[in-house]
N, C-alpha and C positions, 0 to 999 in steps of 0.2 A: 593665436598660436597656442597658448596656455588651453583653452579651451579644448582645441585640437588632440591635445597632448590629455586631456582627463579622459576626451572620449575613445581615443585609443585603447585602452584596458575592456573596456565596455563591447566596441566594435570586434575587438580581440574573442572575446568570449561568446560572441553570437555566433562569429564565424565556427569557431569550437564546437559549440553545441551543432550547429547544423550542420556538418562534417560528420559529429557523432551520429548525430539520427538519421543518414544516408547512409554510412557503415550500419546500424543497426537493420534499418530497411532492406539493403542488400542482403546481412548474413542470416535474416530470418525468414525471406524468401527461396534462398536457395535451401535452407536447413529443411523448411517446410516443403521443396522441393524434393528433397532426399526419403522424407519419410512414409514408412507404406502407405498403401492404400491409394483410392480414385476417387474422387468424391464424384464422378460420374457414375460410378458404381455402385454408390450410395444412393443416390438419386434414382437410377433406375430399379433398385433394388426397393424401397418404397413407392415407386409406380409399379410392382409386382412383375416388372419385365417390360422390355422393350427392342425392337428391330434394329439390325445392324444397324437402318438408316436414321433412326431416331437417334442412337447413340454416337454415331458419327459426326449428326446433326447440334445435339448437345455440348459436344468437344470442339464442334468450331463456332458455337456459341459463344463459349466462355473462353476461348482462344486455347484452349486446351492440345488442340494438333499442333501450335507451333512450335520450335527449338525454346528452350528452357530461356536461355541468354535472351530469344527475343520476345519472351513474356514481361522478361526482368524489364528491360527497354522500355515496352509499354506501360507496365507497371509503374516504374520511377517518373515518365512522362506525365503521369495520372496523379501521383502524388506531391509529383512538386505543382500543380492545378487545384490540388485540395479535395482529388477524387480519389475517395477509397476504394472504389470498386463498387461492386453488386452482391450480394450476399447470395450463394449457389443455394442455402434451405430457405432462408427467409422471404428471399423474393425480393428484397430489397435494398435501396442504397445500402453501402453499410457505416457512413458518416451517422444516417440516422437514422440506426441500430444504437451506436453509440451514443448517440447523444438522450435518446430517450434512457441507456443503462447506469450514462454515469453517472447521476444525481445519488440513486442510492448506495453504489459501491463508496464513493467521495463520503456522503454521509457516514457509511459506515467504519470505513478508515480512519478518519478524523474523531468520530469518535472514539474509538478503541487507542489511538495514539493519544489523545488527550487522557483518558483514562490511565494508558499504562506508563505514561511518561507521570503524572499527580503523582497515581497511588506507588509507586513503582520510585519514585524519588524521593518521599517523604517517608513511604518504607527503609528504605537505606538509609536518610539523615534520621531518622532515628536507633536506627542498630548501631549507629556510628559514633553516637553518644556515650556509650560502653560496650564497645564495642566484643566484650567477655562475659558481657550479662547475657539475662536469661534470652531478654527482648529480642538480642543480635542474633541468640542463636533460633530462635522460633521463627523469626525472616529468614532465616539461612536455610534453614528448613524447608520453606514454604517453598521460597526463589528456588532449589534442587529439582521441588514435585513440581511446580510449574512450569521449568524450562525442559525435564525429560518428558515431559505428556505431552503426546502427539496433539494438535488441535483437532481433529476430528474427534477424536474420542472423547475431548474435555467438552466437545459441544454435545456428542450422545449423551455423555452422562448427567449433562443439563438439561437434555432433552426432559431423558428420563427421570430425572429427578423435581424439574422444576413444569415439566408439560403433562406427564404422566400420574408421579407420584401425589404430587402437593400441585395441580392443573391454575397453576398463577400466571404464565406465559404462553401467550399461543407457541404451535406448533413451526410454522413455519410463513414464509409469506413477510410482506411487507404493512401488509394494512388488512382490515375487514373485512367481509363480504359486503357486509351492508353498507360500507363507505359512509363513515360520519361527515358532517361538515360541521363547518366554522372551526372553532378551539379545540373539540375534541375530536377534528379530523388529526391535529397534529399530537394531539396525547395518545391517539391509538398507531402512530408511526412509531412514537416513544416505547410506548409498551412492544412493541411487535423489535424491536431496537436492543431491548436490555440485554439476551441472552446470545446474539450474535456478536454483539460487544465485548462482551465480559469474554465469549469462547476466543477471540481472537485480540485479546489484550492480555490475556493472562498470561502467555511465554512473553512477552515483552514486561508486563507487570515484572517477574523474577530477573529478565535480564538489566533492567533500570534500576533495579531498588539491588542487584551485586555490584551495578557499575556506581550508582550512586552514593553505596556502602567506602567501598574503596575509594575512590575520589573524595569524600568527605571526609575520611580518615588520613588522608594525607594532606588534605588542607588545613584539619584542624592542628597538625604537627608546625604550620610555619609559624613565622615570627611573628610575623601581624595579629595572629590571634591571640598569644600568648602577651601579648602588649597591649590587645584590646581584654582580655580577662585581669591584667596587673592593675589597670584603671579603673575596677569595680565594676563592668558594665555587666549586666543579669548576661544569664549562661543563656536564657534564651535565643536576647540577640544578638549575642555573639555567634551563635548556631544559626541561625534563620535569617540573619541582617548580612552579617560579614564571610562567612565560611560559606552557607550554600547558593551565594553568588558567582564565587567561583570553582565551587564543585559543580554547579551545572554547566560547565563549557565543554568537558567531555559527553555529558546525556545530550546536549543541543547537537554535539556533530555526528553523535554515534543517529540521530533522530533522521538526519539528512541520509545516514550512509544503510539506514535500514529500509527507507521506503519503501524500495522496490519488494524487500523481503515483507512486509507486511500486505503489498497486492498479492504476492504469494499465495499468503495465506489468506487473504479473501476469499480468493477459490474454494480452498476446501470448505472454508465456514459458510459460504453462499449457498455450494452443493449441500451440506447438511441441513442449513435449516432452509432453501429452496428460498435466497434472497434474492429479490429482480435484480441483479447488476452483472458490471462487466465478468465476474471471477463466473459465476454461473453461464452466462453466453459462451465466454470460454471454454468452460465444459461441454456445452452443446457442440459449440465448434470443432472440437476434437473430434466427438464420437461420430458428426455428419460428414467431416473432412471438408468444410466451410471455409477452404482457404483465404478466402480474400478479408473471413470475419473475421478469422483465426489472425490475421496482420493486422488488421487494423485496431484491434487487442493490442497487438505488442507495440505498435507503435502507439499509443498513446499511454501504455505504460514508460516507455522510455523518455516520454515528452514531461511525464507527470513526475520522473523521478530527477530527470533535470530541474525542474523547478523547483522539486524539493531543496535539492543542495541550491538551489542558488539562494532560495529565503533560510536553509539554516548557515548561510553564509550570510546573510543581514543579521541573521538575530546571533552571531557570532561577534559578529563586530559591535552590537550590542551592548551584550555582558559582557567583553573583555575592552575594556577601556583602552588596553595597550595597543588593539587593532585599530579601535578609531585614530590612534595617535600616526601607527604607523602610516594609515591610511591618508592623511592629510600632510 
């Protein structure tokens, strides 16, 4: 019965999520439903023309002549099977479409949120230090022009500056022409790596190191720290031990609650520096009216931003010790 009773909460939450991503499935099929364009029209318009009967022929192809509601039908049928469809430009599944794109989108997400969450929080615990000195306001600084700069434009001017100007970073692309192998197959992913990272951590970099500013600034006000400085203990770790343990509890949920805003902006950084992953198919998807790749996109962003909150809900419970108490 106990047993029963733990998995209940757990059973609870799966039904949730999968509720959600059937609501999500529905309101992006019909939304993509609503919006211009044919992508039969695409199609034939890159075969340079084509007869009524071909076009006819195309649309009940890809089930295109039947009532919207009973595409949807088919559609949900397909996906609760694990088939995403057929890709209308690529010619193919579009499961695995995705799956060869999301290696390096994941790569790059992960990186840039490791990046903007580091530099972006020890930026902040440190302005938070004196928080009237000069240091606080030079991060305050920085955090304003980092979060009002569009990310396309922070990744041209890196373009330009770091591909162009001073030619240290390739242009675009994920890897070589010449394809190294062994170790410096994976040093030349790295270098191909630094400048799509940095374009797409940098408004996260300023919004982590204000949130991290504020949150450290009022942890260091409570009691406990001031009890832990009365007893001699270095200022350091009193700031790095005790205080930005629990200043990160806010950056670990805002972490969960941004995900989805960081695929976001994948896309643009993907189209700029022409990264193989999902935010660039995406754009293709758009402009071929590739519905079915176009969905299968958004559903695995929704699937990816669920399990974000579900792990910034472990590493929650984590660092605040008061969760695991409740928890048990």
């Amino acid at each position: 019965m106990q047993t029963l009773r733990k998995l209940t909460p757990a059973f609870k939450r799966v039904l949730e999520a999968f509720g959600l991503v059937m609501a999500v499935v529905i309101l992006n099929f019909l939304l993509i439903q609503m919006a211009p364009g044919d992508p039969v029209e695409v199609i034939v318009g890159e075969m340079g023309g084509a007869s009524e009967e071909l076009i006819a022929q195309l649309r009940q192809q890809y089930g295109l002549d039947q009532p919207v509601l009973h595409q949807l039908g088919i559609y949900l049928g397909k996906v609760l099977t694990g088939d995403l469809g057929y890709s209308y430009y690529f010619n193919t599944p579009v499961l695995d479409l995705l799956l060869q794109r999301v290696p390096a989108t994941v790569l790059l997400c992960l990186s840039a949120l490791f990046v903007a969450v580091l530099v972006g929080t020890f930026a902040g615990a440190f302005s938070a230090r004196k928080p009237d000195g000069a240091g606080s306001h030079i991060v305050t600084v920085i955090s304003l022009v980092g979060y009002s700069a569009p990310v396309f434009w922070i990744g041209m001017m890196l373009l330009i500056l770091f591909a162009s100007v001073w030619p240290i970073f390739p242009v675009a692309g994920m890897q070589s022409l010449r394809k190294p192998s062994g170790f410096a197959y994976y040093l030349d992913i790295l270098h191909h790596l630094v400048l799509p990272t940095i374009t797409l951590a940098m408004i996260y970099i300023a919004y982590y190191s204000r949130l991290a500013r504020t949150s450290m600034i009022e942890v260091l006000g409570q009691d406990y720290i001031r009890t832990a400085r009365a007893k001699g203990l270095p200022e350091n770790k009193v700031i790095w031990k005790h205080a930005l343990r629990n200043g990160l509890i806010p950056i670990v949920t805002m972490v969960g609650l941004q995900f989805g805003q960081l695929f976001a902006g994948a896309v643009l950084v993907e189209t700029v520096f022409n990264w193989p992953g999902l935010g660039r198919l995406a754009y293709e998807s758009i402009l071929r009216r590739d519905y079915p790749t176009l969905l299968g996109i958004l559903l695995f962003s929704a699937v990816l931003v669920m399990i974000a909150n579900l792990l910034t809900d472990i590493a929650y419970r984590r660092i605040d010790p008061r969760m695991r108490k409740a928890r048990t």
